[in-house]
C-alpha positions as a printed Julia matrix, in Angstrom:
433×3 Matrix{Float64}:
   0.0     0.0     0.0
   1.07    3.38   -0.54
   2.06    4.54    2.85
   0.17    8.23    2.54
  -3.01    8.75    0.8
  -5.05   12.24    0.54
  -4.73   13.19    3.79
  -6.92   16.18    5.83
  -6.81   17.65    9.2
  -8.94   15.63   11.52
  -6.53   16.6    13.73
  -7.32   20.66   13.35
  -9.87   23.04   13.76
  -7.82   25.05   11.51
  -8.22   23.89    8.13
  -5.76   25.57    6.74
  -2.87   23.68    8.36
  -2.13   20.04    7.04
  -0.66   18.22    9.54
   2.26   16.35    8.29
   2.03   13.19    9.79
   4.65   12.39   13.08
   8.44   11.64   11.43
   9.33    8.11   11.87
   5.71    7.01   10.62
   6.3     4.2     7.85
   2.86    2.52    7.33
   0.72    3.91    9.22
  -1.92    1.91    7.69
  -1.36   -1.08    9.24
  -3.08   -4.8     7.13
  -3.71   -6.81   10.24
  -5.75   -9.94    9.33
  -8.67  -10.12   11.83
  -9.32   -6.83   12.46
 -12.16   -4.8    12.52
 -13.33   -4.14    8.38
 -14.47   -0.75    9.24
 -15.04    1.88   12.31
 -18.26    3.67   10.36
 -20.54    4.33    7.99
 -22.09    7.65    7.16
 -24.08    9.51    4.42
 -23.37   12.37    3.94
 -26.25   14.58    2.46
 -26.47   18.05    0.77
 -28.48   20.42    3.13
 -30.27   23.62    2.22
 -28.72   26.73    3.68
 -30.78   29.78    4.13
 -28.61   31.69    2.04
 -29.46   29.36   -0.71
 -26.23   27.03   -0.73
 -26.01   23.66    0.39
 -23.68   22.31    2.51
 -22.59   18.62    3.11
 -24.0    17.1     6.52
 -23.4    13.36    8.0
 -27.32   12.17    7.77
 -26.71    8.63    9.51
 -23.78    6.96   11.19
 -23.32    3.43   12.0
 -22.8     2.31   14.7
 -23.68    4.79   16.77
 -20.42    5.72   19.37
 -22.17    6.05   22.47
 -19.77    5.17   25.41
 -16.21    6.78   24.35
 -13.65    8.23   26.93
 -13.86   12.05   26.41
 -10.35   12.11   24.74
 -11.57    9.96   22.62
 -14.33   11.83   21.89
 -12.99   14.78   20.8
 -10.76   12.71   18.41
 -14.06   11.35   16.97
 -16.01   14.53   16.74
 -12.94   15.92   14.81
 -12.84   12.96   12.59
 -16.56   13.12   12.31
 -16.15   16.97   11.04
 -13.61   16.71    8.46
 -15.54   14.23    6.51
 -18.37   15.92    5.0
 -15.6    18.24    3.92
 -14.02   15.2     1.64
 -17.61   13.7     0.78
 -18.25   16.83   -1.38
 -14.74   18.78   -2.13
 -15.97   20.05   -4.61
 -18.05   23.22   -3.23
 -21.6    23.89   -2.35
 -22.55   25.23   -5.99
 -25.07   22.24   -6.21
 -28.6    21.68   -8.01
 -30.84   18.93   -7.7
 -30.82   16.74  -10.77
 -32.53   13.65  -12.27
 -29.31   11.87  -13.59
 -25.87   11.22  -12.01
 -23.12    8.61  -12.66
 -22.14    7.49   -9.63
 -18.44    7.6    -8.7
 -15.97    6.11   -6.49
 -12.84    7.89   -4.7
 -11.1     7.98   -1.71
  -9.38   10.14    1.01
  -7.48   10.25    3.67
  -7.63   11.52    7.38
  -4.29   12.25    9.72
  -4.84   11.87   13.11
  -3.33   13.62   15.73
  -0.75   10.73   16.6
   0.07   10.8    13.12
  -2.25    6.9    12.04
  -4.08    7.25    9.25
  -7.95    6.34    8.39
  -9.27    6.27    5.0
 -12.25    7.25    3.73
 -13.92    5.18    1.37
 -16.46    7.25   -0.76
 -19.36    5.98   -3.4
 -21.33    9.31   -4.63
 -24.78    8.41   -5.76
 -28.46    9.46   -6.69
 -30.72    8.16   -4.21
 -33.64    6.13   -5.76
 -36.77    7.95   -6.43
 -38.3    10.0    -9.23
 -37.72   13.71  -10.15
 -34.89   15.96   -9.07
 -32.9    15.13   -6.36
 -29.2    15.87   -4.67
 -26.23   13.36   -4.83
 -25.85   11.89   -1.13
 -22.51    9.98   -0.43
 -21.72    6.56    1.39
 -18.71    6.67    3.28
 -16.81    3.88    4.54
 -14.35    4.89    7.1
 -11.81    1.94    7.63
  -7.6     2.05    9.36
  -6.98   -0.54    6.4
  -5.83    0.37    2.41
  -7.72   -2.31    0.4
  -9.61   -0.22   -2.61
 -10.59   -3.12   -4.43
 -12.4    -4.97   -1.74
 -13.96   -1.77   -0.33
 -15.33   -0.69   -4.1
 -16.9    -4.12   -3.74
 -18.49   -3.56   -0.49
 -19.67   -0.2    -1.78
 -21.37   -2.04   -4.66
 -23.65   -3.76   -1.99
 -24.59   -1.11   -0.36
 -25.6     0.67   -3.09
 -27.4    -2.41   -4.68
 -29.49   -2.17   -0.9
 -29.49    1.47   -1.42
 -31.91    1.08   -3.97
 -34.02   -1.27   -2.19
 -34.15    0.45    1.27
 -31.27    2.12    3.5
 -32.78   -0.26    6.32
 -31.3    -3.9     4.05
 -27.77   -1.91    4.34
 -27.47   -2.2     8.24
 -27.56   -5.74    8.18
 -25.17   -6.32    6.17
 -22.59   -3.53    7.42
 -23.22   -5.04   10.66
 -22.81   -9.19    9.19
 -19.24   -7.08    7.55
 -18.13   -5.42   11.39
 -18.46   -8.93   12.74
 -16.49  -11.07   10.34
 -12.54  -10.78   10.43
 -10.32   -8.7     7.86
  -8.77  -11.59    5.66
  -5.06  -11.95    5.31
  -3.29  -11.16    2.08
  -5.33  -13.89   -1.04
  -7.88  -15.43    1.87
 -11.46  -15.07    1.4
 -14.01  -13.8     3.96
 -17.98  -15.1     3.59
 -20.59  -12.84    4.32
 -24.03  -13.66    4.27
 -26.58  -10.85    3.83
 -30.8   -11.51    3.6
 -32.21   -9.22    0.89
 -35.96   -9.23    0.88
 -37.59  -10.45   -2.37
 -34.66  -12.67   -2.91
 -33.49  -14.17    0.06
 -29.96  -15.07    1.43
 -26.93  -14.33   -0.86
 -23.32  -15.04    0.01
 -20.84  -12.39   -0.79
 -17.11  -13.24   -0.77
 -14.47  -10.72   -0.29
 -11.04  -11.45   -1.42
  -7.82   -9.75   -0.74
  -5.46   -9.79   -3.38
  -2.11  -11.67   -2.43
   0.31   -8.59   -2.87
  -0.75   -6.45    0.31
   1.25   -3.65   -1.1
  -0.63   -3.09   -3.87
  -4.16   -3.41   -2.93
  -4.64    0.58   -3.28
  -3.48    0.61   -6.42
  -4.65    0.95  -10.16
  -1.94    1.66  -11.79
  -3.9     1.31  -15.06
  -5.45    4.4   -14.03
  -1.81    6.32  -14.5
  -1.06    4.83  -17.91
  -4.23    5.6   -19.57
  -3.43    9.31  -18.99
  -0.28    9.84  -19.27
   3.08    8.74  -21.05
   5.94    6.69  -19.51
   7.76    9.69  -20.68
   6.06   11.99  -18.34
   5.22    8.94  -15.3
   9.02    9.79  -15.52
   9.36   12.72  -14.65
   6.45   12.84  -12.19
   8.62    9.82  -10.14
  11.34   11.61  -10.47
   9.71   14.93   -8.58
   8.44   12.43   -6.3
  11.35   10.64   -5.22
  12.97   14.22   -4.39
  10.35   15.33   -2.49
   9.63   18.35   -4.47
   6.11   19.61   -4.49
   3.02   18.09   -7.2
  -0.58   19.01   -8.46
  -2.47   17.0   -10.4
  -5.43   18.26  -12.12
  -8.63   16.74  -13.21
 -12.31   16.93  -12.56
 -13.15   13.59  -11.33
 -12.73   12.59   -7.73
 -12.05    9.2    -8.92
  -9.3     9.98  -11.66
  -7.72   12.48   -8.89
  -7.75    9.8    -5.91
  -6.65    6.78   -8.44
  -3.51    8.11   -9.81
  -2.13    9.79   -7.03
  -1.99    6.54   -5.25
  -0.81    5.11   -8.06
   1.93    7.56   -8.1
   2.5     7.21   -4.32
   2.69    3.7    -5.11
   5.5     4.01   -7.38
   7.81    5.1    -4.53
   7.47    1.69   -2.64
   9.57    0.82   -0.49
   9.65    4.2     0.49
   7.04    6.11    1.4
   5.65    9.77    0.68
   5.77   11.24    4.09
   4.68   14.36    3.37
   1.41   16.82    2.73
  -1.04   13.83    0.84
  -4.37   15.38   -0.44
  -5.64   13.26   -3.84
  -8.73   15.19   -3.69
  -8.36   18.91   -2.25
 -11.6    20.77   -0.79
 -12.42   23.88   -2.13
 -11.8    25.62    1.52
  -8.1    24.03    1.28
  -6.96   25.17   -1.99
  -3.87   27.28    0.16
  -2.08   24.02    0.35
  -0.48   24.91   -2.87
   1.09   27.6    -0.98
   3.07   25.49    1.57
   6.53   25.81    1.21
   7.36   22.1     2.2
   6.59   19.07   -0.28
   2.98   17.87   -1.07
   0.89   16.18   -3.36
  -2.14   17.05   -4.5
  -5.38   16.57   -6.84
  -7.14   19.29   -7.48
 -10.32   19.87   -9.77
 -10.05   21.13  -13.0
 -12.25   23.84  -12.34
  -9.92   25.69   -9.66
  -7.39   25.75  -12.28
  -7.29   29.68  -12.26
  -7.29   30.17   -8.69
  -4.77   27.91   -8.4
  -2.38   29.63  -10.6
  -3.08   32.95   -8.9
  -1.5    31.49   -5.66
   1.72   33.12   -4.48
   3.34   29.21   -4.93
   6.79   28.35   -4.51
   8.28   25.99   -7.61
   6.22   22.77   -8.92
   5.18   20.44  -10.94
   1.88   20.43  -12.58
  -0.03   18.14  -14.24
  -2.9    17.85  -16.19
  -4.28   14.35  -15.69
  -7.41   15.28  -18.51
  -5.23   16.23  -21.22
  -1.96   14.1   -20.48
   0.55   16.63  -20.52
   2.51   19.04  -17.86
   1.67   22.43  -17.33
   4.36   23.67  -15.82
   7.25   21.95  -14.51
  10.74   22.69  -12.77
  12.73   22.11  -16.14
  15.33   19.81  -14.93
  13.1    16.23  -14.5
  14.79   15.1   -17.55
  18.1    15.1   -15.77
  17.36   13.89  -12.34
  17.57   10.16  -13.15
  19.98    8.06  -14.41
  19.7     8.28  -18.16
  20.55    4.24  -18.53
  18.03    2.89  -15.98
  15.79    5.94  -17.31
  15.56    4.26  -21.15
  15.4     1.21  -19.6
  12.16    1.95  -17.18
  10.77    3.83  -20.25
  11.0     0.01  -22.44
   9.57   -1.96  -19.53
   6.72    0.89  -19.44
   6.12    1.32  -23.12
   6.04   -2.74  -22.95
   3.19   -2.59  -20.15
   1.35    0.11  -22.54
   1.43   -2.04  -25.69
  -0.16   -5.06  -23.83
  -2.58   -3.19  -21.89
  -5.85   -5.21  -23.3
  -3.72   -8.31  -22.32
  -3.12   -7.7   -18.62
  -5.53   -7.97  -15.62
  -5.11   -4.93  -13.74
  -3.44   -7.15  -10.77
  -0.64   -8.43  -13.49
  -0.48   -4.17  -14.78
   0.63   -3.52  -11.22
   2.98   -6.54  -10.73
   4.81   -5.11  -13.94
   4.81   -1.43  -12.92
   5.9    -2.07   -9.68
   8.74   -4.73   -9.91
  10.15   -2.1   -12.81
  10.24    1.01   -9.55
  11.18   -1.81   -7.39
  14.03   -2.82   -9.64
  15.39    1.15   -9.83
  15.55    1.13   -6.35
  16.86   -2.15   -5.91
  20.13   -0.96   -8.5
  20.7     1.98   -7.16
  19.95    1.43   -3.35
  20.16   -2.05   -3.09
  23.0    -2.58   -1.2
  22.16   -0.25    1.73
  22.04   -3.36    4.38
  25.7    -3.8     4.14
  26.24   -0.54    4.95
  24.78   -0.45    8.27
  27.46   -0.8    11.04
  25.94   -2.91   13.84
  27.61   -2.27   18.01
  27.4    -5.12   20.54
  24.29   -4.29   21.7
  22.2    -4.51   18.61
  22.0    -1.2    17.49
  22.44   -0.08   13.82
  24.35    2.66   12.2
  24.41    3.53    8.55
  27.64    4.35    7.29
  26.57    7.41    4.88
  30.0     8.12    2.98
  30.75    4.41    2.43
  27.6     3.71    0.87
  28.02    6.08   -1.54
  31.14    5.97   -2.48
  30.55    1.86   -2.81
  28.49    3.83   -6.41
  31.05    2.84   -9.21
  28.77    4.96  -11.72
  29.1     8.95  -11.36
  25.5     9.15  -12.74
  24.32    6.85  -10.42
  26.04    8.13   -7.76
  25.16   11.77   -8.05
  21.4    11.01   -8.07
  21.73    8.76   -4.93
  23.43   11.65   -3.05
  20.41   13.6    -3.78
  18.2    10.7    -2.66
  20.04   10.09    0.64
  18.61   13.74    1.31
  15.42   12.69    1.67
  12.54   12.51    4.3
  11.48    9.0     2.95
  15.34    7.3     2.21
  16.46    8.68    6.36
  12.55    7.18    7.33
  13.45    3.73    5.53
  16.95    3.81    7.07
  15.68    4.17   10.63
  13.43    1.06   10.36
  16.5    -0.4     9.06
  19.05    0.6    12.27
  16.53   -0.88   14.16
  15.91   -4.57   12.9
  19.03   -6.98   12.28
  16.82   -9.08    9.91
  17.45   -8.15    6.69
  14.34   -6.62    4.69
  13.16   -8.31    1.93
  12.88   -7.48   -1.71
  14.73   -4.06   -0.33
């Protein structure tokens, strides 16, 4: 999983300030097997202001939190505040309508410890005749699984239709059965009047670090060329906007960018879908990445903002950019990412979208591997267990200047000193890293 995902202030009244997550924090979203699916599920409706505007309000929550510790509480209430805000980031310059595709996205919250829920969203019409207002269902959840909870969402929009009082059941059948481990299967059965008992199975896909991922989504919009030179802004830490005007295409491909990083992990600002009230982010001086609509695009410029990249996610191309992403990687292992990408491209009808990310993936994980790869022998280990990486030696172990003048760069970094820490402190060698 991606480590960060679009990430809000629960943790401030401010809204303003992004908290940044606590330094140190790897994966915060933790895949434990058997736990808890879910902590809630809300809707969150459009309500009538008086001065004509609507504004997004939580209609129903379940369960209902009745007996929490006041500290916990106040955690709650601030969790249960910010997500309205992320249901509907798009404004309050609604209508009612008779049509409306539904749509699928996610967020993330930060909590004031720095763990990280996310918010799983499904934006529908709710059943009826004439005009009506989109409502959203939002599952919040501590675990990064998109393609089981877009499966779960399906259901309750299937009961949706039927009546909001078939979803409780089955949300309830879900927050009593166990969180499978990586390829198991969990049961569920749900009653659905008119046709009786159905068994749902929910599967989690064997690689646990790719179940938030579609990187499909990335490919269809944009070149391996410019996937390039987004990664390459990434793995500096430099600051990103994507633009496009679906929640969905905003919240897929900055996880799938995210993604790309992996091992490491983006441990900075992490907003896929910005709210309107939030578009100041693209002020911050420190490293973020972003999606914002397509419509903002203006006000966005305007901004007093510090050097990024931009991207435009609807038309494939970058709108403004640094001018040296050409030159930050390697130009060897940069031709040779761009063949293994352009070869993932050509086959694209051929591939499942779990075999798209095995390929994208091992060809990041394989950059990383040749030009990081031998970090473990670098670490200097005392008597009493403790790790120290040796810095100069590493780098200088670089027989390629090329090589060895990005990985100076990359030693820099918030995520490469966050991946080394974990590293000082376990003697067992890490996998695949």
């Amino acid at each position: 999983a991606t480590g960060g995902k679009e990430e809000a202030s629960a943790a401030e009244n401010n809204p303003s300030r992004v908290p940044q997550g606590k330094p140190g924090e790897r994966h915060s979203v933790l895949y434990c097997a058997g736990q808890f699916f879910f902590e809630y599920l809300v809707v969150v409706s459009l309500k009538k202001m008086s001065d004509g505007h609507y504004e997004p309000k939580i209609t129903y929550q379940f369960p209902k939190r009745e007996n929490l510790l006041k500290g916990q509480k106040e955690e709650e209430e601030r969790l249960l505040q910010a997500i309205p805000l992320f249901c509907f980031p798009d404004g309050n310059n609604w209508a009612p309508v008779t049509e409306f595709t539904s749509e699928t996205f996610s967020f993330v919250l930060t909590n004031v410890d720095g763990s990280r829920k996310i918010g799983y969203c499904r934006r529908l019409l709710p059943s009826g005749r004439g005009v009506r207002l989109p409502e959203v269902f939002c599952i919040i959840s501590c675990l990064g699984c998109f393609g089981l909870f877009s499966k779960i969402l399906d259901e309750v929009e299937k009961r949706r239709q039927i009546s909001m009082a078939v979803i409780y059941p089955f949300m309830q059948g879900l927050r009593e059965s166990p969180f499978p481990a990586p390829g198991k299967t969990v049961t569920i059965k749900s009653f659905i009047p008119e046709s009786g008992t159905e068994l749902i199975e929910l599967t989690r896909p064997v690689d646990a670090h790719l179940e938030h991922v579609e990187f499909q989504a990335l490919l269809q919009r944009l070149s391996p060329h410019l996937i390039l030179h987004i990664f390459a802004s990434a793995v500096l830490e430099r600051r990103l906007i994507f633009l496009a005007e679906e929640l969905s295409v905003l919240s897929q491909c900055i996880h799938a960018v995210a993604a790309l990083l992996y091992p490491f992990t983006w441990a900075h600002t992490y907003i896929p879908v910005v709210p309107e009230c939030l578009l100041d982010t693209v002020c911050c001086p420190t490293p973020f990445m972003v999606g914002i609509q397509m419509r903002h695009l203006e006000r966005v410029l305007d901004q007093p903002m510090e050097e990024a990249l931009i991207v435009d996610l609807c038309e494939g191309k970058i709108l403004r950019a640094v001018g040296d992403e050409e030159e930050i990687l390697p130009i060897k292992l940069q031709n040779e990412m761009l063949t293994s990408l352009n070869r993932h491209n050509n086959n694209n009808n051929v591939h499942t979208s779990e075999q798209v990310n095995a390929l994208v993936s091992e060809a990041f994980v394989q950059f990383f591997v040749r030009m990081v790869g031998h970090y473990a022998s670098h670490i200097k280990w005392s008597k009493n267990g403790s790790g120290t990486f040796q810095e100069r030696a590493f780098c200088k172990a670089i027989t390629s200047k090329t090589n060895r003048k990005f990985v100076k760069k990359f030693v820099k970094t918030n995520m490469f000193s966050l991946f080394i820490e974990e590293a000082e402190k376990s003697r067992i060698p890490q996998e695949g890293k």
